[in-house]
N, C-alpha and C positions, 0 to 999 in steps of 0.2 A: 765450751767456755770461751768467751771472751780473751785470754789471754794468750788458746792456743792459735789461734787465727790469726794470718800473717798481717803485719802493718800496711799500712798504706804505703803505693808504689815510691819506692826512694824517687825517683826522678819525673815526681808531679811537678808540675810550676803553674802558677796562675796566668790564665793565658788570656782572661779578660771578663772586665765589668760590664756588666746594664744597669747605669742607669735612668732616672724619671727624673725630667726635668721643667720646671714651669713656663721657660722660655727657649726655644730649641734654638733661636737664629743666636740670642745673649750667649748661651751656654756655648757654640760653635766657634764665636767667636772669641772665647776666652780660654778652651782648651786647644785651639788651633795657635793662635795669636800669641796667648800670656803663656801658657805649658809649653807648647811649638809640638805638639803631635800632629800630624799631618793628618788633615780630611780625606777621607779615599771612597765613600759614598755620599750623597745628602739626598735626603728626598722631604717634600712641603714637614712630616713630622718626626723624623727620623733622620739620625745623621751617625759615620761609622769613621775612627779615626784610629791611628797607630802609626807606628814604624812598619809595620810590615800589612800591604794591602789585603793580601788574602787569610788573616790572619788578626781582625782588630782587637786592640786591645781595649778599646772604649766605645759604647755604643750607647746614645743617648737618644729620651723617648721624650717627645715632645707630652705634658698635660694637659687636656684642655679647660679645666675647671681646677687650677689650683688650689689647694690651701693649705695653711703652712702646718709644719709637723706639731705637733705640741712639746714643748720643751724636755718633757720628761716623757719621753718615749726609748721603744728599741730603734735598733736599724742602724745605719753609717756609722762609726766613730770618725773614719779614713778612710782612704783609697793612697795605699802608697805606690810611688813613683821610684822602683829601681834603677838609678843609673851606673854605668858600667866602668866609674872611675871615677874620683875626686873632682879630676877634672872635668869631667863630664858636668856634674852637683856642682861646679862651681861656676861654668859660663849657664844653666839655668838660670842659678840665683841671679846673675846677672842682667840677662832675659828678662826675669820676671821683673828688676828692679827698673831698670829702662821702660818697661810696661807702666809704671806709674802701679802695680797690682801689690797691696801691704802681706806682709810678711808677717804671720803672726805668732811665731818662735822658735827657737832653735835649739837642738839640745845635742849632746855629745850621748850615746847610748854603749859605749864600751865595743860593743858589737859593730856600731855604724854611727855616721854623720847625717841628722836628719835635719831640715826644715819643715814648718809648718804655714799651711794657708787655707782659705775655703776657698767655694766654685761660686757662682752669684748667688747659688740658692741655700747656699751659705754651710753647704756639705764639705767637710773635713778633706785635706790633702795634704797629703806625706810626700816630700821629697827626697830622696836619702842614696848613699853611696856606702855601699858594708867596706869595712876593714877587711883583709885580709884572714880565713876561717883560726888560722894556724896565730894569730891575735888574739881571738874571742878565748877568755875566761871561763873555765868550767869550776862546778862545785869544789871540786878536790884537788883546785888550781894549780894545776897541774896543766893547764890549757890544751894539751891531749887527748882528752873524754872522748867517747863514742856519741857526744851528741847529748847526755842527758845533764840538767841542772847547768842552762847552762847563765853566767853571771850578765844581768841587762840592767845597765844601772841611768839615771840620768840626771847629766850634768850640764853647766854652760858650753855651750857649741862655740870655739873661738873661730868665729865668719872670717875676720881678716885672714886669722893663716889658711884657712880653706879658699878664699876669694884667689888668695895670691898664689894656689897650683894653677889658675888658671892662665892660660897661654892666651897675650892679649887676642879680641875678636876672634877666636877659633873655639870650635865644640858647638854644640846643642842642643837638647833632646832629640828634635829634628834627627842631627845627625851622628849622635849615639845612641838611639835605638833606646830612652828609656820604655821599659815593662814594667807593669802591676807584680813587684814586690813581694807585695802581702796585704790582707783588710784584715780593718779593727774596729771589731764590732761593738756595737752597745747594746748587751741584754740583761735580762731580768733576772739571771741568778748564773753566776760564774761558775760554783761548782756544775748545776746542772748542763750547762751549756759544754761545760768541759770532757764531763763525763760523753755528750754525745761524739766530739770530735774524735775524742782520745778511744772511746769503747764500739759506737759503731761502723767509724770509720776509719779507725787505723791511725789517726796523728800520734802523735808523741806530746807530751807536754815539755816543753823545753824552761820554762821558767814562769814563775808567778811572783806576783807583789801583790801589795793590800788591795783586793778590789779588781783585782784582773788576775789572766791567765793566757798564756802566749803557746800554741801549740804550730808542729811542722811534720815534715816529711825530710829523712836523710838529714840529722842534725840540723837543720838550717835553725837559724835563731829564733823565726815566727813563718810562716804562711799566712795563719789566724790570729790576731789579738781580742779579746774578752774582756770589757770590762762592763762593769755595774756601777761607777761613779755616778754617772747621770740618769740612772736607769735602773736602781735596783727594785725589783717587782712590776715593771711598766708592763702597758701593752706595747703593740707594733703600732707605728702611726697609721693615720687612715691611707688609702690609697689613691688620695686625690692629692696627697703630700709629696713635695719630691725626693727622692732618697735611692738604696740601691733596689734592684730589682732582680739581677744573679749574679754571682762570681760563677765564672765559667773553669774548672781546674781541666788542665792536661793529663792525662798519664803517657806511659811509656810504650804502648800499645793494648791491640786485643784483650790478648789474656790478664794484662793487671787492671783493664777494666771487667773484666768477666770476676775476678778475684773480689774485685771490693764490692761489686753484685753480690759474689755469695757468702760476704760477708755481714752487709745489712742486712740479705736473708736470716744468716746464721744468727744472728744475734737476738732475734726476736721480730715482731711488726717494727716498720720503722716509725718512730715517733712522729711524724709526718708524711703523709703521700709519696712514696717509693715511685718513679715512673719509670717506663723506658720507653723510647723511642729510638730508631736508626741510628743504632751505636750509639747513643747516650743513655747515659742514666742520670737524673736528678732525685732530690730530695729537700725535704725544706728542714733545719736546725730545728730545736726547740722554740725559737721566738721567732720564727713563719722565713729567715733568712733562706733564700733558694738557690741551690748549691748546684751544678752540672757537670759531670763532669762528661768526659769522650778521650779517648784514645788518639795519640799522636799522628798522623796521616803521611 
């Protein structure tokens, strides 16, 4: 059964996205430049960027025959951008604003301080800075929980008093080290999609609202976001569209990848293509999303 089968590894973390982009040199120059992640490879259609070189967190594919997603598809909601302080999320914002790049909203989530924006190709990006865990609201508010129910609300983000943790000209992603957070996805049925995270591979659902579904690893608020607002019943877009390509996840070594191996096994076939390869294992979600994960090195 499905429930006697350990969770997924507490100290997974997202260690990095691929994706497809329709202009590789535009797109380089707006997560280098506007985001300030540092370039640490580039080649004529491929290019690999992050805080940490041997370790990218963003890897983008040049398209050669684009074309655009169709509005009501699965795929991207976000790619969120963890940084490791207020301050941090607050000489960003700045960043970006100096960049001339719009800002397309900001909300207060109880949990964390987020902003929003897209890349050129007009794919969703999360900025955000969590609160403190020993803050974050659970069900029986009691704000103590083990992680489960836990309270995600959102509200207006007040910019100014976050601008103003900022220490003039000092921080920025550059040089606090933002990581991919967490993705939010858009697919075509949130119970189904949840069921896979939470039953074949170990997440936890942490909280849901109309239309979505938010699961993790070791309480964390989200890893995964789910919703159906724009997508309920879609396909995947074509793959001449630009959008993600894989969330790459960490575990904690060997054996808690050999574990959620013989977990997917345990549970049944996997609902998509189970692979392995040289210490990795991938799998594709319900709505063809392709997951990877590998063991910490």
């Amino acid at each position: 059964m499905t429930t006697e089968l350990a969770p997924i590894d507490p100290r997974l973390r997202i260690s990095g996205v691929s994706l497809a982009v329709s202009d590789i040199a535009r797109s380089v120059d707006f997560y280098e430049r506007v985001l300030g992640l540092p370039l640490t490879a580039r080649e004529p259609d491929r290019a690999l960027l992050g805080p940490q070189p041997e370790h990218p967190a963003l890897a983008l594919g040049g398209l050669a025959r684009p074309t655009p997603a169709p509005a009501h598809s699965t795929g991207l909601f976000h790619v969120a951008w963890l940084h490791p302080s207020r301050e941090a999320l607050a000489a960003a914002v700045e960043r970006i604003a100096r960049a001339g790049w719009p800002i397309e909203g900001a909300s207060d989530h109880g949990v964390s301080e987020a902003l929003y924006l897209s890349d050129p190709d007009g794919l969703g990006i999360e900025i955000y800075a969590d609160r403190p865990r020993e803050q974050w609201q659970r069900a029986d508010g009691d704000g103590d929980g083990d992680g489960d129910g836990i309270e995600m609300v959102t509200r207006p983000l007040d910019v100014g008093d976050l601008l103003a943790s900022a220490r003039l000209g000092a921080g920025s992603t550059r040089e606090a080290g933002a990581t991919v957070g967490h993705v939010h996805l858009k697919v075509a049925d949130v119970p189904r999609a949840s069921a896979f995270y939470r039953d074949a591979l170990g997440f936890r659902e942490q909280a849901r609202l109309p239309g979505a579904a938010f699961l993790a690893a070791d309480g964390y608020h989200h890893h995964v976001g789910l919703n159906s607002w724009q997508s309920s019943g879609a396909s995947a877009p074509p793959d001449s569209a630009p959008g993600l390509r894989a969330v790459e996840f960490e575990l904690g070594d060997s054996d808690a990848l050999a574990a959620l191996e013989h977990r997917l096994t345990a549970v049944g076939p996997a609902p998509l293509a189970l692979q392995r390869e040289q210490g990795r294992v991938s799998v594709s979600d319900p709505d063809g999303d392709r997951l990877v994960f590998h063991a910490r090195k």
